[in-house]
C-alpha positions as CSV (number, residue, x, y, z in Angstrom):
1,X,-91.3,-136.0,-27.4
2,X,-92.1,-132.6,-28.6
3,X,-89.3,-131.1,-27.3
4,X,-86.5,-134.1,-28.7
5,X,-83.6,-132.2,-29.5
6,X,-84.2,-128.8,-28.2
7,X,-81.5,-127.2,-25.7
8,X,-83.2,-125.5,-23.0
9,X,-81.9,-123.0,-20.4
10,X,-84.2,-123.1,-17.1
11,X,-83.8,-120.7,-14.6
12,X,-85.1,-120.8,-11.1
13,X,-85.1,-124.6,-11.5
14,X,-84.4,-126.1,-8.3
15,X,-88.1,-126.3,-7.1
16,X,-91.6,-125.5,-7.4
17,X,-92.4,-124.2,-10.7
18,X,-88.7,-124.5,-12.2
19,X,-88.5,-128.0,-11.5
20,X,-91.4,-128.9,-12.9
21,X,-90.9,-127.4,-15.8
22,X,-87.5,-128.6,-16.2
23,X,-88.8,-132.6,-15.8
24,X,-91.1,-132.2,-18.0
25,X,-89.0,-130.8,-20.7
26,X,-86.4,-133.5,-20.2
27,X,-89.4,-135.9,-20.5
28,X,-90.4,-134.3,-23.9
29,X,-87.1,-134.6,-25.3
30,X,-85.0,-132.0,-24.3
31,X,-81.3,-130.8,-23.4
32,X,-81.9,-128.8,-20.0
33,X,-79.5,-126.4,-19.0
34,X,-80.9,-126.1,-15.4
35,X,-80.0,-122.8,-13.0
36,X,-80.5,-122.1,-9.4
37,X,-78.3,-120.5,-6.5
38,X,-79.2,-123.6,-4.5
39,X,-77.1,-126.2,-5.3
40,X,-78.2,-129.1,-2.7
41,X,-82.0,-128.9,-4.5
42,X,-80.7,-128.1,-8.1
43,X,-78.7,-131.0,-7.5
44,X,-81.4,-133.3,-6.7
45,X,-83.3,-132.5,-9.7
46,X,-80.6,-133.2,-12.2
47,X,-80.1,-136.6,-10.8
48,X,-84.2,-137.3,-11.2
49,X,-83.8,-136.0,-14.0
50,X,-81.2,-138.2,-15.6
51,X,-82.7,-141.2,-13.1
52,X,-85.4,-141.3,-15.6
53,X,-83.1,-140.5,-18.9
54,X,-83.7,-137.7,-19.5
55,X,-80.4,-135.4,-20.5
56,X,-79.9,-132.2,-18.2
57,X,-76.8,-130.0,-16.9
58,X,-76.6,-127.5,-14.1
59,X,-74.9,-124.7,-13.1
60,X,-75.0,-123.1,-9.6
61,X,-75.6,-119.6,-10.0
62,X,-77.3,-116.4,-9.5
63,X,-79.6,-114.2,-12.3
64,X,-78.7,-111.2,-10.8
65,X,-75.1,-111.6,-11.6
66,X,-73.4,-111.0,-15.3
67,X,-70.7,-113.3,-14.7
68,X,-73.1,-116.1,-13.8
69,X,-75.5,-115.4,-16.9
70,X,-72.5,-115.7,-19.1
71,X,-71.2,-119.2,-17.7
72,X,-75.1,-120.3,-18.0
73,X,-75.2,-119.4,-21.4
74,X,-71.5,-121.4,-22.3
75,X,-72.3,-124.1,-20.4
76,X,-75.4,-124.6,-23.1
77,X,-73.1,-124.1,-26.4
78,X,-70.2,-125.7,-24.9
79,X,-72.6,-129.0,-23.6
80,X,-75.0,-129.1,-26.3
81,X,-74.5,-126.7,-29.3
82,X,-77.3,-124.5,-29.2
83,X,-79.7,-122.7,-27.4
84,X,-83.1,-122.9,-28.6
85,X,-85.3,-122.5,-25.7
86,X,-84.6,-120.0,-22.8
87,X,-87.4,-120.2,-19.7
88,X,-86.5,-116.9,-17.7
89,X,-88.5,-118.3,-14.2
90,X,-86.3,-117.5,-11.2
91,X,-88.2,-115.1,-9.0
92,X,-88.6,-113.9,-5.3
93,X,-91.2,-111.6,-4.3
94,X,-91.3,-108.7,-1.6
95,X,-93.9,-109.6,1.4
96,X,-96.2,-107.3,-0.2
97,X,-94.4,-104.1,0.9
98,X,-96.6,-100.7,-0.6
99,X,-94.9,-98.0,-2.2
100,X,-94.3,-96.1,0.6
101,X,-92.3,-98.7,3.4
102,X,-90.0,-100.0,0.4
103,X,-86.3,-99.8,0.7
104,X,-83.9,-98.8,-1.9
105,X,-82.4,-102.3,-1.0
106,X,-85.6,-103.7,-1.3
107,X,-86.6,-102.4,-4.5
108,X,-83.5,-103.0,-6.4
109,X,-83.1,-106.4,-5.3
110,X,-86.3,-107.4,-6.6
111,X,-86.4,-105.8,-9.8
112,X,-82.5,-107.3,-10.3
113,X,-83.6,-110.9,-10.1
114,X,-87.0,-110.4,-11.4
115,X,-87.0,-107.8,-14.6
116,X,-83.1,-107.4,-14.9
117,X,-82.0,-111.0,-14.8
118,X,-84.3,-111.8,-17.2
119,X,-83.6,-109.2,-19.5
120,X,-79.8,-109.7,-19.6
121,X,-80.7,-113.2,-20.5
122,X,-83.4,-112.4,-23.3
123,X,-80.5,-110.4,-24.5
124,X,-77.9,-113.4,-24.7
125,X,-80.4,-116.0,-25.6
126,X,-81.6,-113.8,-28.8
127,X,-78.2,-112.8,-30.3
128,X,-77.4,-116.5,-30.1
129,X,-81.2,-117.5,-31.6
130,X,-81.1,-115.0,-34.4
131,X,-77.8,-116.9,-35.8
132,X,-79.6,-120.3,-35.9
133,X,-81.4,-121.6,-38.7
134,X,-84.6,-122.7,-36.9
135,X,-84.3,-119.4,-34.0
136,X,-85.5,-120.0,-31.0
137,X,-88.4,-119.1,-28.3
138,X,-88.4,-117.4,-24.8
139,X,-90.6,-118.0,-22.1
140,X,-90.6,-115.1,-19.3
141,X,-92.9,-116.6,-16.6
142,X,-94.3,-113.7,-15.0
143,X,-97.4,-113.4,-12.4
144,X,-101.1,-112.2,-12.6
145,X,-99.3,-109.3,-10.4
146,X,-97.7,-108.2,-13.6
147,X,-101.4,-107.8,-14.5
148,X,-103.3,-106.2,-11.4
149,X,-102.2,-104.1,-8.8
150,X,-102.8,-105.9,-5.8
151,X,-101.1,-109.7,-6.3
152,X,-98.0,-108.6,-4.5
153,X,-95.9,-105.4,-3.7
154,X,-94.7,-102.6,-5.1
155,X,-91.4,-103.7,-5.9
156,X,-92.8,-107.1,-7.6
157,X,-95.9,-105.7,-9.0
158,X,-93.8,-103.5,-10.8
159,X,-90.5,-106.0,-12.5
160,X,-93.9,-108.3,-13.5
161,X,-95.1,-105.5,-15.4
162,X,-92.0,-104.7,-16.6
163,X,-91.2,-108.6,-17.6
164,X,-94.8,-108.5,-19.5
165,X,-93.7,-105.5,-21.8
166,X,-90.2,-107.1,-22.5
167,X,-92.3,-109.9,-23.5
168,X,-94.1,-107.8,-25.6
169,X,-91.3,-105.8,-27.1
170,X,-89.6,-108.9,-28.5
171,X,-92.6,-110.5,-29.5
172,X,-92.9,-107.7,-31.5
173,X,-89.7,-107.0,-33.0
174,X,-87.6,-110.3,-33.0
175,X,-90.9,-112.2,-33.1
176,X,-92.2,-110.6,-36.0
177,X,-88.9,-109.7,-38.2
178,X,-86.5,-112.3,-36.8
179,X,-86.7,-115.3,-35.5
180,X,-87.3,-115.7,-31.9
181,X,-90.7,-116.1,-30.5
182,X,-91.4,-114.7,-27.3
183,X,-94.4,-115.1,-24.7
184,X,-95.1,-114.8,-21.1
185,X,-96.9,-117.2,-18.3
186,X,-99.2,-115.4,-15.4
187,X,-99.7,-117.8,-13.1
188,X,-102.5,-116.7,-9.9
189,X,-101.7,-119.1,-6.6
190,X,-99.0,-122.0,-7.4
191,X,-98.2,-124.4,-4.6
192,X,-94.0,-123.7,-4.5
193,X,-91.6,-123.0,-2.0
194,X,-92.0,-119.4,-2.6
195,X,-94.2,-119.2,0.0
196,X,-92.0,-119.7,2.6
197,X,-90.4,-116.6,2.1
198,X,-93.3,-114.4,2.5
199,X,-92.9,-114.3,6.5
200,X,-93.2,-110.9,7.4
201,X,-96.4,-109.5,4.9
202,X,-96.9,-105.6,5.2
203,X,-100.6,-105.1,6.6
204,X,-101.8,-102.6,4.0
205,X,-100.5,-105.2,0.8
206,X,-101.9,-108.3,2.6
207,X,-105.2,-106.3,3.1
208,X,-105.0,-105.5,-0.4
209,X,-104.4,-108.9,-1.6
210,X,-107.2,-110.6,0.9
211,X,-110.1,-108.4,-0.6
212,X,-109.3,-109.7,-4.2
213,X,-111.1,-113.1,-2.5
214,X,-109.8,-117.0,-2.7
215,X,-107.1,-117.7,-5.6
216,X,-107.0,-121.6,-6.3
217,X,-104.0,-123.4,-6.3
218,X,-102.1,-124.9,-8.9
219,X,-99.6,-127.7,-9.2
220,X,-96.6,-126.6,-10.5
221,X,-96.6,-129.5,-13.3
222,X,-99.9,-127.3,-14.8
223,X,-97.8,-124.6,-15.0
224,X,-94.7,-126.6,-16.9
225,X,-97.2,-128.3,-19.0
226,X,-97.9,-124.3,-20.5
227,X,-94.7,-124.0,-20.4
228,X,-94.3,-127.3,-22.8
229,X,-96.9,-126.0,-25.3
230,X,-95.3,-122.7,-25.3
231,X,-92.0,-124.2,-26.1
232,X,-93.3,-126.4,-29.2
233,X,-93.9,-126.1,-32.6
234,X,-97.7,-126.7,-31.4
235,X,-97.9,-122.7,-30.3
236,X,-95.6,-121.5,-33.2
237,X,-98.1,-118.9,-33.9
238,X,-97.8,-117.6,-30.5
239,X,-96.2,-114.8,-29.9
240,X,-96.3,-111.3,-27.5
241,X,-99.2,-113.4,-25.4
242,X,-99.5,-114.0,-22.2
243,X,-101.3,-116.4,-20.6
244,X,-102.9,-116.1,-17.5
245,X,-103.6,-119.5,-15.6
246,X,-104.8,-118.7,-12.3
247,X,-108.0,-121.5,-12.3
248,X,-110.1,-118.5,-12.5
249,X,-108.6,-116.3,-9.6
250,X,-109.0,-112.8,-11.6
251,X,-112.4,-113.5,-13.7
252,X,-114.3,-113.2,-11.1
C-alpha cells in the first residue's frame, strides 16, 4: 500500500497505459481521480476498479479543454480533499507525418492534447501542491520520441520534447525550492490501443522509424509499476529524471 491515502489524478485512463496505471494505484492505496473522453471504457475501469476495493472517481472529459481540466481538478478537492499525485498520460500521436505534409490542424491538435494539456494541468496541480503540507509529485509520461528524432512525427516528436523540458523546468524550480517533485516516463513500444490509430503512416516517417530496428513490447502494467515507484516516497529523491523503459529499444 505505498500509495494508501494519496489522491491521484490520472489522465488518459480508460485504457492501455492509463488504465493500468490507474489499477495499480488504487491497488496501492490510493484515491484515483480517473479522466478520459471515452466514457463507455473509463467507465469499465472504475467499476474494476471499485470491484476489487479499490476507491476511484471519474470524469468524462477532454485535456485539451480548460473547462474540463478545471472540473477534473474539483472533482479531486471536492471527493477527496487533496491532490497529491497528478499523472499527465493522455496522448495521441500523428501517423508519423514529417515536417513538411503536417497540417496546421494537425500540428495544433497534437501539441494541445499532448504538451498543452499537460501543462495547464502541471499548472493546477502545483498551485494546489505548494499549499499542502506534504506537496505533491507529477508524473508527465512522455515517449522515447521525446528523446530521438525518429519514434514518431513531427508534431509528436516535438510536444514529447517539449513535455520532457516542462518536466525538467519544474523539477528544477518547484522541485528543488518548493515542494512538488516532478519526473517524466519514456516508454519505447507498449502494447495499448494507441495503435489502432496509426492507420494511415506517412512513408518517409515509417521509413524512418523501421531503420531504428525491432522495439520490444511492453505491458502496460510495466509501465504503471514505474509509474508506482515514481509516485512513492521510495523515489523521493527523484526529481527532473526521466526514465526510459523501452526493454532496450534505443541502446542498441
Amino acid at each position: 500500500m505505498r500509495l494508501e491515502g494519496k489522491t491521484a489524478i490520472v489522465t488518459g485512463a480508460g485504457s492501455g497505459m492509463g488504465a493500468a496505471i490507474a489499477k495499480l494505484y488504487a491497488e496501492e492505496g490510493a484515491n484515483v481521480v480517473a479522466s478520459d473522453i471515452n466514457e463507455e471504457s473509463l467507465t469499465a475501469i472504475i467499476e474494476e476498479i471499485k470491484e476489487s476495493g479499490g476507491q476511484a472517481v471519474s470524469l468524462v472529459s477532454n485535456v485539451a479543454v480548460q473547462k474540463d481540466i478545471d472540473e477534473l481538478v474539483a472533482l479531486s478537492l471536492n471527493e477527496y480533499g487533496s491532490l497529491d499525485i497528478l499523472v499527465n498520460n493522455a496522448g495521441i500521436v500523428d501517423n508519423f507525418v514529417t515536417v513538411g505534409d503536417v497540417s496546421d490542424e494537425l500540428w495544433d491538435r497534437v501539441i494541445s492534447i499532448n504538451l498543452t494539456g499537460a501543462f495547464k494541468l502541471c499548472r493546477a496541480a502545483i498551485n494546489i501542491m505548494e499549499t499542502q503540507e506534504t506537496g505533491g509529485v507529477i508524473i508527465n509520461n512522455a515517449s522515447v520520441g521525446g528523446l530521438f528524432g525518429t519514434r514518431g512525427g513531427a508534431s509528436y516528436a516535438a510536444s514529447k520534447h517539449g513535455l520532457i523540458g516542462l518536466t525538467k523546468n519544474i523539477a528544477a524550480t518547484y522541485g528543488v525550492y518548493g515542494k512538488v517533485r516532478c519526473n517524466a516516463i519514456a516508454p519505447g513500444g507498449v502494447a495499448t490501443n494507441i495503435q489502432k490509430t496509426i492507420d494511415a503512416p506517412s512513408p518517409l516517417g515509417y521509413k524512418a522509424l523501421k531503420d531504428t530496428g525491432y522495439a520490444p513490447t511492453a505491458d502496460p502494467k510495466q509501465i504503471a509499476q514505474i509509474a508506482v515507484f515514481l509516485a512513492s516516497d521510495e523515489s523521493s529523491f527523484v526529481n527532473g529524471d526521466v526514465l526510459k523503459a523501452d526493454g532496450g529499444w534505443t541502446a542498441r
